[in-house]
PDB file with one MODEL, atoms N, CA, C and O in Angstrom:
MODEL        1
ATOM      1  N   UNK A   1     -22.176   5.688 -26.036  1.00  0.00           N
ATOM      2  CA  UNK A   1     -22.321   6.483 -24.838  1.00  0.00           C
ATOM      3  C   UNK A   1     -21.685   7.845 -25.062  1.00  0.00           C
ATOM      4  O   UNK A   1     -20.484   8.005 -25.279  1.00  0.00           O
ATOM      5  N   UNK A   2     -22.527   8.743 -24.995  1.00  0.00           N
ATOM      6  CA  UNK A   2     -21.930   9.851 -24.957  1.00  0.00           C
ATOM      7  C   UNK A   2     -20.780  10.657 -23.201  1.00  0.00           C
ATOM      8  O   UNK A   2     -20.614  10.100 -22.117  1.00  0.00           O
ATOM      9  N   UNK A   3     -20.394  11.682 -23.542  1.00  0.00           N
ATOM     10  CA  UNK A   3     -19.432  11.854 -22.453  1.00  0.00           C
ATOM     11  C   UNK A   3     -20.182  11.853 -21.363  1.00  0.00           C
ATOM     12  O   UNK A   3     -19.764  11.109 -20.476  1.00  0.00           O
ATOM     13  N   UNK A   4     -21.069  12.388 -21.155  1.00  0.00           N
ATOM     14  CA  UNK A   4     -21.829  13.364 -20.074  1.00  0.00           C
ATOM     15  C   UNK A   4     -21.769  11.610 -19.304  1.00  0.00           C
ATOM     16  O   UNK A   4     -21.083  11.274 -18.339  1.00  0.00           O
ATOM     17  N   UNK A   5     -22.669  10.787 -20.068  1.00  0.00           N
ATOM     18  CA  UNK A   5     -23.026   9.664 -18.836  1.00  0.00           C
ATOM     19  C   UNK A   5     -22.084   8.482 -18.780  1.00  0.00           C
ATOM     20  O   UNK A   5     -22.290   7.438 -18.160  1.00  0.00           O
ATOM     21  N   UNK A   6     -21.004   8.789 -19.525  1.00  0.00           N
ATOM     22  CA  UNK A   6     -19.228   8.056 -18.823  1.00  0.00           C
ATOM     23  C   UNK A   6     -19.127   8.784 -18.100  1.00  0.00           C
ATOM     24  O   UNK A   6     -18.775   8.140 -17.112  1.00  0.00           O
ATOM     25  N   UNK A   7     -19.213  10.271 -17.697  1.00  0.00           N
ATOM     26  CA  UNK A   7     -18.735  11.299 -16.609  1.00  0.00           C
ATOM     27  C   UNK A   7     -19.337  10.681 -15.299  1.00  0.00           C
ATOM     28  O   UNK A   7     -18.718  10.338 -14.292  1.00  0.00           O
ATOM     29  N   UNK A   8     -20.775  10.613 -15.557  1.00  0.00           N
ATOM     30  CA  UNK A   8     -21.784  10.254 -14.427  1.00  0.00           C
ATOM     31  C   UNK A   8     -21.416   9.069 -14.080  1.00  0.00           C
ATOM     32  O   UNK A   8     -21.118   8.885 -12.900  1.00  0.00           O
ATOM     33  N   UNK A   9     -21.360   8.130 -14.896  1.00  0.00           N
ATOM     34  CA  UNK A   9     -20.922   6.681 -14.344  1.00  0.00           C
ATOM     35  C   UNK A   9     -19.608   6.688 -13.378  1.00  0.00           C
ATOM     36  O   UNK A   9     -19.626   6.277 -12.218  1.00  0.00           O
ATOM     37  N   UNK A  10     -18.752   7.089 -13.876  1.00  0.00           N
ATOM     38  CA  UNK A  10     -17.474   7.298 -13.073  1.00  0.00           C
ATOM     39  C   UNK A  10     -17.212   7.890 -11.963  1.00  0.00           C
ATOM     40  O   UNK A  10     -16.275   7.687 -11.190  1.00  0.00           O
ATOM     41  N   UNK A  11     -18.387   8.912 -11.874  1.00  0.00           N
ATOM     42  CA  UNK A  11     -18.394   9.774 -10.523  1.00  0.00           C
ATOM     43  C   UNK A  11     -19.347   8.859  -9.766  1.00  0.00           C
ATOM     44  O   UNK A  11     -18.910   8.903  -8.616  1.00  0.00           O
ATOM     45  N   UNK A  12     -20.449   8.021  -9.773  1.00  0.00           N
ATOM     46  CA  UNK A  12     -21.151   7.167  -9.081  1.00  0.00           C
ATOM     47  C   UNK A  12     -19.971   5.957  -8.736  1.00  0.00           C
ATOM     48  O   UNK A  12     -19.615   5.611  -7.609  1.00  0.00           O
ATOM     49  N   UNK A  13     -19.452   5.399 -10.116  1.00  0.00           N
ATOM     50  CA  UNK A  13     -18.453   4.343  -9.171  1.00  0.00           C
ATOM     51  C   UNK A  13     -17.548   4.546  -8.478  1.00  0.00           C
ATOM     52  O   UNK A  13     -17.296   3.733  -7.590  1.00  0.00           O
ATOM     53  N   UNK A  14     -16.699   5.785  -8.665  1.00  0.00           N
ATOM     54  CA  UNK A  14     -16.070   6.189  -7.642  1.00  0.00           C
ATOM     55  C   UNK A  14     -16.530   6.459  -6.013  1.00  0.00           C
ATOM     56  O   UNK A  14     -15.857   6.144  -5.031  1.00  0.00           O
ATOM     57  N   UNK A  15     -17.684   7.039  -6.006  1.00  0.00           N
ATOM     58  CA  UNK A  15     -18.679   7.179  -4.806  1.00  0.00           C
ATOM     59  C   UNK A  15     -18.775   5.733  -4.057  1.00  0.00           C
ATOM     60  O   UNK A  15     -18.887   5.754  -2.831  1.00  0.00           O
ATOM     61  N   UNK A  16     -18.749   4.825  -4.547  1.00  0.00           N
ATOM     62  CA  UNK A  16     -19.006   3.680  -4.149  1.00  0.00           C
ATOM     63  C   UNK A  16     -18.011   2.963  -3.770  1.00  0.00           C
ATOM     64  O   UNK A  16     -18.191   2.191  -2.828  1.00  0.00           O
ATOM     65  N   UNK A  17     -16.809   3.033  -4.362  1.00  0.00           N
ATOM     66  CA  UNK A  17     -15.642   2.520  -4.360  1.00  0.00           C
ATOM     67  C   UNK A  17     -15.210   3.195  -2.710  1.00  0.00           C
ATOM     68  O   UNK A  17     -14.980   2.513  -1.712  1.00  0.00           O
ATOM     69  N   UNK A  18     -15.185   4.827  -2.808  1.00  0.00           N
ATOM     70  CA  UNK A  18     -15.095   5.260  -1.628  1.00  0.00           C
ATOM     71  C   UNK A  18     -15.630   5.074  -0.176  1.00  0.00           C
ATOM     72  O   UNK A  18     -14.962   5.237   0.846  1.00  0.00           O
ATOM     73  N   UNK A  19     -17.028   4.682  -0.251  1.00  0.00           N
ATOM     74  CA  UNK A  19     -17.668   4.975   0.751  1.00  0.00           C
ATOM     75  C   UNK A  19     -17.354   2.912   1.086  1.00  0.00           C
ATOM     76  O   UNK A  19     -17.844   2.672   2.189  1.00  0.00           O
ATOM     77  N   UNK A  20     -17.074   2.310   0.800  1.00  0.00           N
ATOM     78  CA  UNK A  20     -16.493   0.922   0.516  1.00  0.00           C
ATOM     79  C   UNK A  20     -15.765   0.541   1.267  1.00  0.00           C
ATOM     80  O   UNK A  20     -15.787  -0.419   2.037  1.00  0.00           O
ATOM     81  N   UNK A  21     -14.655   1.758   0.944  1.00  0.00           N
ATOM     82  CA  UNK A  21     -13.189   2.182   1.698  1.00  0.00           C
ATOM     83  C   UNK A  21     -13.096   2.939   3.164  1.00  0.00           C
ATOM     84  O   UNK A  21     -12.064   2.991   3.833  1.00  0.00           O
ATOM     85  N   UNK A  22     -14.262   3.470   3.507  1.00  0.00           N
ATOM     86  CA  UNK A  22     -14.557   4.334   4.396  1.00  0.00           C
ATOM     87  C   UNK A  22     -15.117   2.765   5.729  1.00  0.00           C
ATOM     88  O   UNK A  22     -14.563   2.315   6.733  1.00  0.00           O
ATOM     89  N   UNK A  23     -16.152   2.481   5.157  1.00  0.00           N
ATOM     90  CA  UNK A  23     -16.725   1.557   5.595  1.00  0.00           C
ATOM     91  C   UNK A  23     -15.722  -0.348   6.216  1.00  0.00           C
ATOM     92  O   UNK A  23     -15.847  -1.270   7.021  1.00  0.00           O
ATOM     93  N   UNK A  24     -14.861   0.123   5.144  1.00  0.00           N
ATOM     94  CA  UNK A  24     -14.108  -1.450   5.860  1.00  0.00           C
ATOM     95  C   UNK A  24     -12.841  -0.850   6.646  1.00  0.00           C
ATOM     96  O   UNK A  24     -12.276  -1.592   7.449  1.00  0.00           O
ATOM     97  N   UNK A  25     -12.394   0.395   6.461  1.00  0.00           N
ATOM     98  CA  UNK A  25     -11.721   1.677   7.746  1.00  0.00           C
ATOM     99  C   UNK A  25     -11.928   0.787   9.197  1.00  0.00           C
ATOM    100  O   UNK A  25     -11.352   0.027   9.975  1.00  0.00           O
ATOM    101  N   UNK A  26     -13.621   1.720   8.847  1.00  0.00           N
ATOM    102  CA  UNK A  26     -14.396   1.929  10.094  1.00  0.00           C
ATOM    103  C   UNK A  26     -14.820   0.578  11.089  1.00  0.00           C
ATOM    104  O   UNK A  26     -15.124   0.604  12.281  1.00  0.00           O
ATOM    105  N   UNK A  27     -14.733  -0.555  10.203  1.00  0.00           N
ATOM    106  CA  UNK A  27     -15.203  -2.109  10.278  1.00  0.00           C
ATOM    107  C   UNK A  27     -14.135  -2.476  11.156  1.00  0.00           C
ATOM    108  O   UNK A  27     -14.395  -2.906  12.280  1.00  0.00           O
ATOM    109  N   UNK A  28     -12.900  -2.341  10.732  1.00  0.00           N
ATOM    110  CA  UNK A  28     -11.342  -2.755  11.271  1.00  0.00           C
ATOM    111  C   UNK A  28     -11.005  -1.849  12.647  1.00  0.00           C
ATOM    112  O   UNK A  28     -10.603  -2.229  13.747  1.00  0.00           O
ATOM    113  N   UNK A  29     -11.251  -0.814  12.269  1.00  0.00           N
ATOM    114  CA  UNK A  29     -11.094  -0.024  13.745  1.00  0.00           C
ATOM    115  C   UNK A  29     -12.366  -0.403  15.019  1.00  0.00           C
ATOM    116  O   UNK A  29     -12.050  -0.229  16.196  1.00  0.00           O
ATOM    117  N   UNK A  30     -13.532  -0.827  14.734  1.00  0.00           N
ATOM    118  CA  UNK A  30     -14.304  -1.786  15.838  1.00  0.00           C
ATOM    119  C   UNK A  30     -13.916  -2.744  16.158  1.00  0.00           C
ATOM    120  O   UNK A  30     -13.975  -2.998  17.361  1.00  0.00           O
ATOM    121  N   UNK A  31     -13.237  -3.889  15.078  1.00  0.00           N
ATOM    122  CA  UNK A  31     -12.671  -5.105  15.545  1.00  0.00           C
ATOM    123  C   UNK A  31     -11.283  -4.837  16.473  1.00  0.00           C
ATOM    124  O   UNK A  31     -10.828  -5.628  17.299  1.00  0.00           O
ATOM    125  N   UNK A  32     -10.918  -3.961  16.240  1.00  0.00           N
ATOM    126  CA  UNK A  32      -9.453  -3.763  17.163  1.00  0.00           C
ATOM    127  C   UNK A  32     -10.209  -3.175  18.883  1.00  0.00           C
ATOM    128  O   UNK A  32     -10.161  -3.621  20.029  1.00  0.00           O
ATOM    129  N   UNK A  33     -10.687  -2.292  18.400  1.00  0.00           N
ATOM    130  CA  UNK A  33     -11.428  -2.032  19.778  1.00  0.00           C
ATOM    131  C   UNK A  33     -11.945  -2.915  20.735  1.00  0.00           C
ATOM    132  O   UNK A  33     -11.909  -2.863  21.965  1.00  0.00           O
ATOM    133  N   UNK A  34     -12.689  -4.165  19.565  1.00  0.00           N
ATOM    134  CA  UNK A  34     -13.462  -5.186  20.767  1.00  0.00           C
ATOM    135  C   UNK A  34     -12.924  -6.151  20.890  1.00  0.00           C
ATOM    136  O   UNK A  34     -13.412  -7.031  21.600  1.00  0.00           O
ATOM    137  N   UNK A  35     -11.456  -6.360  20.091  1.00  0.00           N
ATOM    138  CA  UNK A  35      -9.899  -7.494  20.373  1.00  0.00           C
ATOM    139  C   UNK A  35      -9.891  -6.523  21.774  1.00  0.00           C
ATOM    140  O   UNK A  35     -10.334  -7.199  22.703  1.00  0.00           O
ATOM    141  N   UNK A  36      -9.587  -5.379  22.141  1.00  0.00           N
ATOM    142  CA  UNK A  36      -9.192  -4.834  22.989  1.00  0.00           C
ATOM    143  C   UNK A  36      -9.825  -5.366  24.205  1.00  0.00           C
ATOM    144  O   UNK A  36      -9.276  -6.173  24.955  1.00  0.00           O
ATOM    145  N   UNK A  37     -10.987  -4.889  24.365  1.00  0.00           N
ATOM    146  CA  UNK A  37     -12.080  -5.480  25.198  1.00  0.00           C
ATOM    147  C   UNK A  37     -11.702  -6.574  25.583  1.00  0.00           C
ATOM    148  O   UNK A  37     -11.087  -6.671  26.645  1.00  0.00           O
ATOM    149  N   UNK A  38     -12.002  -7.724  24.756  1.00  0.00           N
ATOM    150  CA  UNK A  38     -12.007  -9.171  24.595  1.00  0.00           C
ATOM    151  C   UNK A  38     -10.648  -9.661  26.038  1.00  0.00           C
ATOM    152  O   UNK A  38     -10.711 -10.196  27.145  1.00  0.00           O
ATOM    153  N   UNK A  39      -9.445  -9.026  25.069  1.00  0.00           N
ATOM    154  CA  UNK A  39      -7.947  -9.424  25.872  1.00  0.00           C
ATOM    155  C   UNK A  39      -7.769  -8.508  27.458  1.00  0.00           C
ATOM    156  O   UNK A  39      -7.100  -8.989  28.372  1.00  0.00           O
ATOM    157  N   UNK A  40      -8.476  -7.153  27.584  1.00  0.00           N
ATOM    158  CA  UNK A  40      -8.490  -6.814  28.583  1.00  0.00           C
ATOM    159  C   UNK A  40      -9.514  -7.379  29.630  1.00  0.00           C
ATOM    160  O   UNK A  40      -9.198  -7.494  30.815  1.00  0.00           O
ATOM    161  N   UNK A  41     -10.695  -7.712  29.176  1.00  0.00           N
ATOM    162  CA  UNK A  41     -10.821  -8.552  30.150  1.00  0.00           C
ATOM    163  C   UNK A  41     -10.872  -9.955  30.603  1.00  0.00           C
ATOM    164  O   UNK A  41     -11.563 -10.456  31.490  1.00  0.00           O
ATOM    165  N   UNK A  42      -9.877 -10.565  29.703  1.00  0.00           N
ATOM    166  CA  UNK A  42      -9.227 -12.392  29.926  1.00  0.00           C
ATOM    167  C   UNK A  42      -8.305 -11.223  30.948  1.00  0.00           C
ATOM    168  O   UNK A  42      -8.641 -11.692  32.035  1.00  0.00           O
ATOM    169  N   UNK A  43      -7.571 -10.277  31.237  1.00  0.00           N
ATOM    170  CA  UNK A  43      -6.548  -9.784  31.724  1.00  0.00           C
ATOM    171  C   UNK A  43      -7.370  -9.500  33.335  1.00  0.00           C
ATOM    172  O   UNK A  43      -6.810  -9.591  34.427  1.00  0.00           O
ATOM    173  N   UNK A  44      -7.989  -9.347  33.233  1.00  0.00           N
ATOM    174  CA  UNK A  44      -9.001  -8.183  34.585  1.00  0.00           C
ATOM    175  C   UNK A  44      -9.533  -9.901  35.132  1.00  0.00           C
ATOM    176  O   UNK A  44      -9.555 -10.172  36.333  1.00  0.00           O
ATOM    177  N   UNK A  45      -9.906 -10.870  34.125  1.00  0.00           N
ATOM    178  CA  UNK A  45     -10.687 -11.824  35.294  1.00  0.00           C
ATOM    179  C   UNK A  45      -9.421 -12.932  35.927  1.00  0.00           C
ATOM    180  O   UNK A  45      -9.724 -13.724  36.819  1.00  0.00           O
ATOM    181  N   UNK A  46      -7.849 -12.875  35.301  1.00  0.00           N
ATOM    182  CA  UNK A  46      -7.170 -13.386  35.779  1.00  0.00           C
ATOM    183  C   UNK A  46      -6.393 -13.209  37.535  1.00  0.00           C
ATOM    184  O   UNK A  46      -6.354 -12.136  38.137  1.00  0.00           O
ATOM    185  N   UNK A  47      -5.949 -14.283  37.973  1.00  0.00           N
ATOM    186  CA  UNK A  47      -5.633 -13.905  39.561  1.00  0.00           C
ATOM    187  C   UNK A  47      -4.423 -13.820  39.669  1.00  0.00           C
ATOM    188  O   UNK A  47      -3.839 -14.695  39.029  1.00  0.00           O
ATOM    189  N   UNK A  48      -3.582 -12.920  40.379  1.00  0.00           N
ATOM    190  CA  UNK A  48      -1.933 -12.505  40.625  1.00  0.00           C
ATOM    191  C   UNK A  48      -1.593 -13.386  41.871  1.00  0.00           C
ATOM    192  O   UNK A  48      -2.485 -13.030  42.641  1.00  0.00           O
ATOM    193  N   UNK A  49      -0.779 -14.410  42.611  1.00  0.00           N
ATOM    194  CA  UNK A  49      -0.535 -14.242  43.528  1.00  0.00           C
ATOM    195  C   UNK A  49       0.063 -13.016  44.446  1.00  0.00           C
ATOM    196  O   UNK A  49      -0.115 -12.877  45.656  1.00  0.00           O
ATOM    197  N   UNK A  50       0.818 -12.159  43.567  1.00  0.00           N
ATOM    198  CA  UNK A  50       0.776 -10.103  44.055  1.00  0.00           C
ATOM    199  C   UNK A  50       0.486  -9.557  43.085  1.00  0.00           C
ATOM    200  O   UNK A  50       1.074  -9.734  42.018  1.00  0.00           O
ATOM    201  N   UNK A  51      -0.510  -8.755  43.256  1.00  0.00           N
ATOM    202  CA  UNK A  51      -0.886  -7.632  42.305  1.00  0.00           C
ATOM    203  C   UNK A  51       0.140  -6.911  41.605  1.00  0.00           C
ATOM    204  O   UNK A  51       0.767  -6.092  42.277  1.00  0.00           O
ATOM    205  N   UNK A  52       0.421  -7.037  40.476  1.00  0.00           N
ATOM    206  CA  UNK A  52       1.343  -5.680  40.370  1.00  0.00           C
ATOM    207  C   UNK A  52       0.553  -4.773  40.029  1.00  0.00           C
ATOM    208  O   UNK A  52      -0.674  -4.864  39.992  1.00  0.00           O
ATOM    209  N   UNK A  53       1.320  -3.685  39.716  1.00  0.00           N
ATOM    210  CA  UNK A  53       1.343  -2.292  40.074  1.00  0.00           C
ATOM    211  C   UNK A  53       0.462  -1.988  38.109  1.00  0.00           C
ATOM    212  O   UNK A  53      -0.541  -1.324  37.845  1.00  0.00           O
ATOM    213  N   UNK A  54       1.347  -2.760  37.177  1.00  0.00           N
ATOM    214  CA  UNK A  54       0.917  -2.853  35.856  1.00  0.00           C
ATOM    215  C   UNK A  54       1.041  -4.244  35.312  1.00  0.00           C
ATOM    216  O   UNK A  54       1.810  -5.118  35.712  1.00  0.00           O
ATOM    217  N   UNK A  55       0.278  -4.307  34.460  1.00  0.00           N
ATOM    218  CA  UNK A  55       0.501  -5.708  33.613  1.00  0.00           C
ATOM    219  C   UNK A  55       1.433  -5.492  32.220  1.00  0.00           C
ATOM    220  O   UNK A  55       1.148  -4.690  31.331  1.00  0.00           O
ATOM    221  N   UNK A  56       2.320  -6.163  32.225  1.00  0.00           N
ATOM    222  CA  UNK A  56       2.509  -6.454  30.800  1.00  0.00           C
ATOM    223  C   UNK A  56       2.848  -6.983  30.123  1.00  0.00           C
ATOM    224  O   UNK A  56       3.739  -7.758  30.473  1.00  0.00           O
ATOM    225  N   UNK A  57       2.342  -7.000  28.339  1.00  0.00           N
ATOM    226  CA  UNK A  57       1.787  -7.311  27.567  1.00  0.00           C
ATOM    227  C   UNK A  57       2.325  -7.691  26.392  1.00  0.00           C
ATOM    228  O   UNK A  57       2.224  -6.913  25.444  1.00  0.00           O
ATOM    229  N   UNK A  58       3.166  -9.270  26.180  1.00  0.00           N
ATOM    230  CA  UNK A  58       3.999  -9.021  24.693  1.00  0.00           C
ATOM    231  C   UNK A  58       3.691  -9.668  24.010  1.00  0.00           C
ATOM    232  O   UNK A  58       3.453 -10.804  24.420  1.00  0.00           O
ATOM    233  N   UNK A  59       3.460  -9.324  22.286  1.00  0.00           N
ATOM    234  CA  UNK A  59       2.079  -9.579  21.324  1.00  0.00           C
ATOM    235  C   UNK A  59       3.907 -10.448  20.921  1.00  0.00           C
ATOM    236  O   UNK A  59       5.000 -10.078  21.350  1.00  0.00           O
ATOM    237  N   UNK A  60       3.695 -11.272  20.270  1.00  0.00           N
ATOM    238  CA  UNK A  60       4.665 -12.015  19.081  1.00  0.00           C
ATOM    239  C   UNK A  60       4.075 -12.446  18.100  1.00  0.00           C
ATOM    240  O   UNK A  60       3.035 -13.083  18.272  1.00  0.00           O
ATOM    241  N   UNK A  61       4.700 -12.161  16.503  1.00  0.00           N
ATOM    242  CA  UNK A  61       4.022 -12.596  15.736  1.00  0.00           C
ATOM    243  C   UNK A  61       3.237 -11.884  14.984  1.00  0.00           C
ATOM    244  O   UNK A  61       3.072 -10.772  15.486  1.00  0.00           O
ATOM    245  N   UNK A  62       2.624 -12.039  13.909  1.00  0.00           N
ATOM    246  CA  UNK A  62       1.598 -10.900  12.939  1.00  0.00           C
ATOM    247  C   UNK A  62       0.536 -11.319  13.713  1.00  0.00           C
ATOM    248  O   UNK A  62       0.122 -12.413  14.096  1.00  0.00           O
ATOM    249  N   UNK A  63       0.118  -9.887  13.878  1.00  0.00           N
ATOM    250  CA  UNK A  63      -1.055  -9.245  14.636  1.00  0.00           C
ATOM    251  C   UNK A  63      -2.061  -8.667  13.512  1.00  0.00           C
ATOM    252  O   UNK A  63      -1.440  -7.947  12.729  1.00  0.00           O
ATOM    253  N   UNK A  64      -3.207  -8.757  13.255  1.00  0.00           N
ATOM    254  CA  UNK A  64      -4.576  -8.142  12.448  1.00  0.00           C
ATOM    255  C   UNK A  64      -5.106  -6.912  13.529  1.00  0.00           C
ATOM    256  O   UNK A  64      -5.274  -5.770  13.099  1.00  0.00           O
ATOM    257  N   UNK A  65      -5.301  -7.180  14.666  1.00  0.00           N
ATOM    258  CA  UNK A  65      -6.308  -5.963  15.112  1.00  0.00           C
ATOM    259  C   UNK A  65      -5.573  -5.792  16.260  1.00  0.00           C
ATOM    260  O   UNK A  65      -6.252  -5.604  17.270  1.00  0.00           O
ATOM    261  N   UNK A  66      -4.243  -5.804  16.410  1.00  0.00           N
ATOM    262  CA  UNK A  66      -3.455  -5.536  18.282  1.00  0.00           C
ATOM    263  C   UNK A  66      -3.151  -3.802  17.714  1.00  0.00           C
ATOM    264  O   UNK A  66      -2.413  -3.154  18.455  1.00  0.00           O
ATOM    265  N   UNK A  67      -3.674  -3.110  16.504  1.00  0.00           N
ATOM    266  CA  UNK A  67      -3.050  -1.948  16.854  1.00  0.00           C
ATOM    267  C   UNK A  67      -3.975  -0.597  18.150  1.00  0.00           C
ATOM    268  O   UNK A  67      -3.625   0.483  18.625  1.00  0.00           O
ATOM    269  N   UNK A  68      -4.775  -1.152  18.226  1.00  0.00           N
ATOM    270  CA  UNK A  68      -5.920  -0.627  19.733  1.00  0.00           C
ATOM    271  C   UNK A  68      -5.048  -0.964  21.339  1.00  0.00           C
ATOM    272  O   UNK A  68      -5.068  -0.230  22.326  1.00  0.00           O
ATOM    273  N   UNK A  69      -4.302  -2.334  21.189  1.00  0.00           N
ATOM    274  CA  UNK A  69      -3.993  -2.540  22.404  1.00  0.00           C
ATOM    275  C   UNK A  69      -2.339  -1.797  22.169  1.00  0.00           C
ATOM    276  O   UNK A  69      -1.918  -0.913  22.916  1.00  0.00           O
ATOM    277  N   UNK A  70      -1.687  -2.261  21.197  1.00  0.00           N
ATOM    278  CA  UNK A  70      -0.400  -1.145  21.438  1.00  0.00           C
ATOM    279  C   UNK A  70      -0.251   0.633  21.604  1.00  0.00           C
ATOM    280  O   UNK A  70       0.656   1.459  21.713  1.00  0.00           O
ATOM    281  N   UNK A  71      -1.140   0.619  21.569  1.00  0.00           N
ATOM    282  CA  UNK A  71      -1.457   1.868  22.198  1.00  0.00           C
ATOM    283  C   UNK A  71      -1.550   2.533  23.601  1.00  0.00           C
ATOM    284  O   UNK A  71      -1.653   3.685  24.022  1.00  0.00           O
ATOM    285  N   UNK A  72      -1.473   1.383  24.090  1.00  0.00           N
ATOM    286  CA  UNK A  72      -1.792   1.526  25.703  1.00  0.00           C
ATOM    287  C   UNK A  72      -2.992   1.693  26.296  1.00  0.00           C
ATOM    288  O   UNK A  72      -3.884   2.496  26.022  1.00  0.00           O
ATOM    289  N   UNK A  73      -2.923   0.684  27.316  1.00  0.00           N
ATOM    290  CA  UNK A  73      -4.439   0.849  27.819  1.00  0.00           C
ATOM    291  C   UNK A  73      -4.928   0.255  29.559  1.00  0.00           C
ATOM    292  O   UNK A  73      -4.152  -0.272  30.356  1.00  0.00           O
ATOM    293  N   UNK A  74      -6.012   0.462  29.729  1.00  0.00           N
ATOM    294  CA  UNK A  74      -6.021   0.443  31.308  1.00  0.00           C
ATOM    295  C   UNK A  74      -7.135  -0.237  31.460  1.00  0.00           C
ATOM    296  O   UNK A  74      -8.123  -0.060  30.747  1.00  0.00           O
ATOM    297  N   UNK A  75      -7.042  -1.391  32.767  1.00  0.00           N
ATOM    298  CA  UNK A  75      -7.944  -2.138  32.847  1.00  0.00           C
ATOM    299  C   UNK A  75      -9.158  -1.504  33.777  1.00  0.00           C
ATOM    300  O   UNK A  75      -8.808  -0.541  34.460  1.00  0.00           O
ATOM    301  N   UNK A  76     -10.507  -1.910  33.890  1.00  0.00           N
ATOM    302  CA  UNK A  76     -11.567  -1.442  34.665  1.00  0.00           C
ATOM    303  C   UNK A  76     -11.128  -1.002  35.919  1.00  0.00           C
ATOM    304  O   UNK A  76     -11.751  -0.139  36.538  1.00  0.00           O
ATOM    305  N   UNK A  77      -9.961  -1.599  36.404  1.00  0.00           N
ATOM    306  CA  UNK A  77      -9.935  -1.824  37.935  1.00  0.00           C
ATOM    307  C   UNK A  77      -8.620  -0.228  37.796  1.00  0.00           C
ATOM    308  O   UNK A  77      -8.049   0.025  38.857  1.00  0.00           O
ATOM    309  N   UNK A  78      -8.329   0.496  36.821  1.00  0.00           N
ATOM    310  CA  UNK A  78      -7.622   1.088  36.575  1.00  0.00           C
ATOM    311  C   UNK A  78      -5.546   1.066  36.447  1.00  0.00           C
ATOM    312  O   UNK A  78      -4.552   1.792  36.421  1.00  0.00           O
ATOM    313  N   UNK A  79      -5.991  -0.287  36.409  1.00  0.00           N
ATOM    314  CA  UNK A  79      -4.494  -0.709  36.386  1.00  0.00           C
ATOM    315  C   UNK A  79      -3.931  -0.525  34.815  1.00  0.00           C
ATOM    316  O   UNK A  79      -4.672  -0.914  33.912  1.00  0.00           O
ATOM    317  N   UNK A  80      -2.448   0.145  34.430  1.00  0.00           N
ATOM    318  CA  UNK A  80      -2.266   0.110  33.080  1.00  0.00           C
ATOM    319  C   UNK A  80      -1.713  -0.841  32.947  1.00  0.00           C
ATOM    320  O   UNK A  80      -1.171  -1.512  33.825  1.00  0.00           O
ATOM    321  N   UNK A  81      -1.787  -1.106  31.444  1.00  0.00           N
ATOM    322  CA  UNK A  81      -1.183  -2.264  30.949  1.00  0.00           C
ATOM    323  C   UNK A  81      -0.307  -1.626  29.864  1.00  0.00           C
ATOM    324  O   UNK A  81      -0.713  -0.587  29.343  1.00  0.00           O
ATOM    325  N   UNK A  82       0.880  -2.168  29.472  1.00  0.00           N
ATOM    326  CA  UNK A  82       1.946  -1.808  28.892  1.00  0.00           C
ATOM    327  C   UNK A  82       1.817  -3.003  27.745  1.00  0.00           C
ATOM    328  O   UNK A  82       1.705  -4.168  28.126  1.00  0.00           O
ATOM    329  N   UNK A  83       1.831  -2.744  26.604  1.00  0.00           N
ATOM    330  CA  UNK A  83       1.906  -3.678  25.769  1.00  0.00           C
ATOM    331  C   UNK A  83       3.201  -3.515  24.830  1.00  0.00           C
ATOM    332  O   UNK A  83       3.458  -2.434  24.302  1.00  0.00           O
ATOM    333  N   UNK A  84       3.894  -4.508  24.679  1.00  0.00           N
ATOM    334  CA  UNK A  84       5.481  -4.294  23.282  1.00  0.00           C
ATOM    335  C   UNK A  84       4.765  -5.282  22.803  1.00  0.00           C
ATOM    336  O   UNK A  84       4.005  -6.097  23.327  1.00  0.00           O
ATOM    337  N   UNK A  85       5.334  -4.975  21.077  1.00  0.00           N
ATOM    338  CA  UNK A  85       5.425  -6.200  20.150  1.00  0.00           C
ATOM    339  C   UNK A  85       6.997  -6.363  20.408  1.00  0.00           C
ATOM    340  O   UNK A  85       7.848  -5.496  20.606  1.00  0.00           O
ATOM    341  N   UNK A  86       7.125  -8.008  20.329  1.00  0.00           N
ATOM    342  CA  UNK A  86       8.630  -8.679  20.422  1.00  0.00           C
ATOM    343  C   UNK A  86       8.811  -9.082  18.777  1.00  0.00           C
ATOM    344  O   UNK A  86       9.841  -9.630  18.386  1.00  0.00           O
TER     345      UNK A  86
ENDMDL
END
């Protein structure tokens, strides 16, 4: 093999390697979003005997996709929810 198409090869697998990396990013940041979803509304269809004012929210334990909900976030009905990891 001459240089030129080790050059080419390397710049194609790199391309691939990247867009790989881009792609399982982008994969992980939907799953946190629709964990989000998911837990906000088990949260929204549950009943208070008093409403509070906010809900909140404590994750324990290794978490994969809670970094969407530690962020803070608000249910349909516009109530926030406060989330800590313990």
């Amino acid at each position: 093999m001459d240089a030129w198409t080790v050059g080419t090869f390397l710049f194609l697998w790199t391309s691939v390697v990247c867009a790989q990396a881009d792609s399982n990013a982008a994969h992980a940041e939907l799953r946190a979003k629709a964990v989000t979803q998911v837990v906000l509304g088990i949260l929204s269809y549950a009943r208070w005997p008093v409403e509070p004012a906010q809900l909140r929210l404590c994750l324990v334990g290794p978490t994969e996709y809670a970094d969407d909900l530690l962020k803070g976030s608000t249910q349909s009905t516009g109530r926030p929810v406060v989330v800590r990891r313990l």
